[in-house]
C-alpha positions in Angstrom: 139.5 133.7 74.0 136.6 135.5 74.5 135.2 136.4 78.4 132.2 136.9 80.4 131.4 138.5 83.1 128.3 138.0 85.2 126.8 137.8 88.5 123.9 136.3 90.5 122.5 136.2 94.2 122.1 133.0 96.3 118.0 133.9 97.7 116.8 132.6 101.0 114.3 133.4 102.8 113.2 132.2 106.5 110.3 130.8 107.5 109.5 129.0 111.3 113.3 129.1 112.1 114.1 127.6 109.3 116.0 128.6 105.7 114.9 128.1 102.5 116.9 128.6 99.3 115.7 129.5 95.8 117.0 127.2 93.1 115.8 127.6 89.6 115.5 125.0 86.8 117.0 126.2 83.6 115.4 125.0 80.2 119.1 123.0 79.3 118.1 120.8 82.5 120.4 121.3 85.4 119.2 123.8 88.6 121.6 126.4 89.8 121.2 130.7 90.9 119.5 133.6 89.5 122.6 135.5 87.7 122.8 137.2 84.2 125.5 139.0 82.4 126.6 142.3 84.2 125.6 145.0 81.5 127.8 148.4 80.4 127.9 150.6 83.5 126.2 148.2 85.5 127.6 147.7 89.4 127.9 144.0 90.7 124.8 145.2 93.1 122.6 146.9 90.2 122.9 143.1 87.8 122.1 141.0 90.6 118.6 142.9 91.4 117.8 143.3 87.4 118.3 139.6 86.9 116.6 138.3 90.1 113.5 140.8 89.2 113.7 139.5 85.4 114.1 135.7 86.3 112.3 135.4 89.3 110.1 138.6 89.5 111.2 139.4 93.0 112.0 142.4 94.1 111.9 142.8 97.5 115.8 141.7 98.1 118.3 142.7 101.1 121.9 142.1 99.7 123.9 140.9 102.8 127.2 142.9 103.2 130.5 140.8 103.5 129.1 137.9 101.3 131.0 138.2 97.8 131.8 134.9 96.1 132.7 133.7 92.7 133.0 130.9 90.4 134.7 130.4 87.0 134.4 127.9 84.3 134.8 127.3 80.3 131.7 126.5 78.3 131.1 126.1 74.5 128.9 128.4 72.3 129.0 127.8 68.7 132.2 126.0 68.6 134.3 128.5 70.5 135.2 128.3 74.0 134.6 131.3 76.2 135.6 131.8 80.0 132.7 132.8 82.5 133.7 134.7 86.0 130.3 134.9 87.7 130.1 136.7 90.8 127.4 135.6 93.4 126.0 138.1 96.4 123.6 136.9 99.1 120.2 138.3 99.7 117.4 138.2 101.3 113.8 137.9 100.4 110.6 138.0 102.5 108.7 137.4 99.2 107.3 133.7 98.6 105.8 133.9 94.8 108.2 133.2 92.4 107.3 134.5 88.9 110.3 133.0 86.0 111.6 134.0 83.1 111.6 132.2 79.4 114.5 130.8 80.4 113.5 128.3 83.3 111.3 125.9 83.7 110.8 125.7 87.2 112.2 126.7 90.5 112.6 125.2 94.3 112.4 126.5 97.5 114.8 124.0 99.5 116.4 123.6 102.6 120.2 123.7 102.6 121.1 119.7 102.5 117.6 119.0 99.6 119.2 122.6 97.6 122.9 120.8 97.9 121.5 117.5 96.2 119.8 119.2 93.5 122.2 121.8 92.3 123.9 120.1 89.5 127.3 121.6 89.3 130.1 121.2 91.9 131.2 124.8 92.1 127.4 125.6 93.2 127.3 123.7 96.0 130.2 125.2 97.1 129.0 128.7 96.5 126.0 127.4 98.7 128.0 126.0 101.3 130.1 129.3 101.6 126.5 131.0 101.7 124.8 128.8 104.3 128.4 129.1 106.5 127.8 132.5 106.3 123.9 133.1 107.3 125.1 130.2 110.3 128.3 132.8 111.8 125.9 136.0 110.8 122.5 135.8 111.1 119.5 133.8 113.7 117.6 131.8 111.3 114.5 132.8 113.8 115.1 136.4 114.0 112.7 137.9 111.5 111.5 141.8 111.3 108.4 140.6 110.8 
């Protein structure tokens, strides 16, 4: 059975206290992370800023150490079924403007409970609950460098 590997990054940035998480809305319809298929020689950190800069043109991204979550699932392409591993880091991003890729047609920024109702599949929302956990035991939501 064919395999994929790939990983992505759960954005926030904060703003007033608060933060916001970047959702994007992919052209098959459901919302979900920035991630892309890890290429030859590529490390986990070096894929996860060339897709966020290719489908989001950001960046300006802090990886947070110690966040390092993944997800697996089946899908279907052209009658064969292949198993997906997709590896999601958290980052950080001062920068607002969002510029996307072919690929989307839109994108959110959301606070955690409105970026838990839109995300369309279960084992997102449970990489962003992991994430939000996370930012709540390791970082002030007020504290910026600004």
């Amino acid at each position: 059975m064919p395999f994929e590997k790939s990983a992505g990054a759960v954005i926030f940035r904060k703003e007033e206290g608060k933060i916001y998480y970047l959702l994007l809305h992919y052209e098959m319809g459901h919302w979900g992370f920035p991630k892309g298929h890890i290429e030859k020689g590529e490390s986990l950190e070096q894929t996860v800023r060339r897709e966020v800069k290719e489908e989001t043109g950001i960046e300006d991204i802090e990886i947070l150490s110690g966040f390092k979550k993944w997800i697996k699932y089946f899908y279907k392409l052209k009658d064969k079924n292949i198993f997906k591993i997709v590896t999601y880091l958290l980052a950080e991003t001062k920068q607002r403007k969002v510029k996307i890729s072919y690929e989307h047609k839109g994108y959110a920024w959301l606070s955690y409970n409105d970026a838990l109702n839109r995300l369309t599949f279960k084992n997102s929302k449970e990489i962003l609950k992991k994430a939000n956990n996370y930012l709540k035991q390791n970082v002030t939501p007020g504290k910026n460098s600004d």
